[in-house]
C-alpha positions, 0 to 999 in steps of 0.5 A: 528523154534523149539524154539517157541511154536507149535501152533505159529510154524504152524501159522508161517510155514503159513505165511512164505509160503504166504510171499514166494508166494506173493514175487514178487522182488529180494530184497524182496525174498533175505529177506525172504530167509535170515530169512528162513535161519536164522530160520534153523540155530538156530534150533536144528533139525538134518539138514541131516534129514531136507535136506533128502526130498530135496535130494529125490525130486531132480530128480523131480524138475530137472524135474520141471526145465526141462519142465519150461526152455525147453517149453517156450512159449517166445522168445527163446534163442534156439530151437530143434524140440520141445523144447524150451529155453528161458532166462525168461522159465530158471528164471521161473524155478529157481523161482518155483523149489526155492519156492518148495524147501523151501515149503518142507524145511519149512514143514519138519521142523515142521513135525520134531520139532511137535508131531502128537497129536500137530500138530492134537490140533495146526491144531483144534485151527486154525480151530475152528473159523469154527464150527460157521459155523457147519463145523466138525472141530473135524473130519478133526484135527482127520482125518489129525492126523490118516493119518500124523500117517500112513504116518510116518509108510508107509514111514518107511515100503517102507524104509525097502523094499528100503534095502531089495530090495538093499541087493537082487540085491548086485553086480548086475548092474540093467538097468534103465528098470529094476530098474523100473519094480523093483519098484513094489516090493516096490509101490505094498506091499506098497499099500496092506499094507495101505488098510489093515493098515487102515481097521485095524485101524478103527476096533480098534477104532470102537472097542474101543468106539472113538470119535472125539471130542476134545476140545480146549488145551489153554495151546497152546495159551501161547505166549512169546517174540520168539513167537511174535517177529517172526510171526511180522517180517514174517506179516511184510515181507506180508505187505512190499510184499503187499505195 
């Protein structure tokens, strides 16, 4: 995915994600799953740190697998109090937590092999068709680069509080309460942070005279071989799914 230019990248990451929510049958899910894997292998990213917001979010789709599986509405396999299991609740479930975790391998393969200014420019070019309908395409590339920026600088902040907060309790075994109630030292600065992160920000650049207009890099429009040969087989898996 890193090997082709950034502006075909993000239509890609596009259209391999309607591709996979569009994907009804087994057969067709297998497909989409192999290019997807084939992509990830040929890349050049680091694949622990594109497998890293998998393993952050795995006790939140063990919970996305729990509600679908357990609180089904079908005939159930089993039932205790009110909980509910049933054999379409469980696929269900294995299809959904499936789709997010590809969405979010998806995403954060081209987070890491797109720059900020990139992905602002790519984000202009695939939303200039609406300034014909005086839509401030300008004002939301500029407001999704400022805020990709913060986020990058938030999530290394709560990192660093992550291991400081780890180095305090060294040796001490800390209750499931307690590692909650611990995580206000963590979610609070965090909070504080961002506000006065932002107000910082925006001074610079009402200092600084900024403006968000941007104008169109054609340079980004240059398409080859790699390019093109995967946005066709990804429009062609849309047209198999669709047909």
């Amino acid at each position: 995915m890193d090997r082709i230019r950034p502006f075909y990248r993000l239509l890609l990451l596009i259209l391999l994600i309607s591709a996979l929510l569009l994907a009804s049958s087994f057969a067709w899910n297998v497909a989409l799953f192999i290019l997807i894997a084939l992509l990830i292998g040929v890349t050049g990213i680091d694949k622990r740190e594109l497998f890293r917001p998998l393993y952050k979010l795995r006790h939140f789709l063990l919970l996305i697998f729990l509600l679908n599986s357990l609180f089904s509405d079908e005939g159930s396999i089993f039932s205790f109090l009110f909980f509910r299991c049933s054999l379409e609740g469980i696929i269900r479930a294995f299809i959904i937590v499936y789709r997010v975790s590809i969405i979010t391998l998806l995403a954060e393969a081209y987070t890491l092999s797109t720059g900020i200014s990139e992905i602002s420019s790519c984000t202009y070019l695939l939303l200039f068709p609406l300034k014909l309908f005086f839509i401030p395409v300008e004002k939301i590339a500029s407001a999704m680069s400022l805020a990709l920026y913060l986020i990058d600088e938030f999530s290394g902040q709560s990192e660093k509080l992550k291991r400081i907060r780890k180095l305090r309790s060294l040796g001490n075994e800390e209750s499931l309460r307690e590692k909650i109630v611990g995580y206000k030292a963590i979610v609070i600065p965090i909070f504080i942070m961002a506000f006065r992160r932002s107000d910082e920000l925006s001074f610079a650049l009402v200092s600084r005279g900024y403006s968000a207009g941007m104008k169109a890099d054609v340079e980004l429009l240059k398409c080859g071989i790699k390019e093109v040969t995967a946005l066709l087989l990804a429009i062609l898996l849309i047209i198999g799914e669709i047909i």
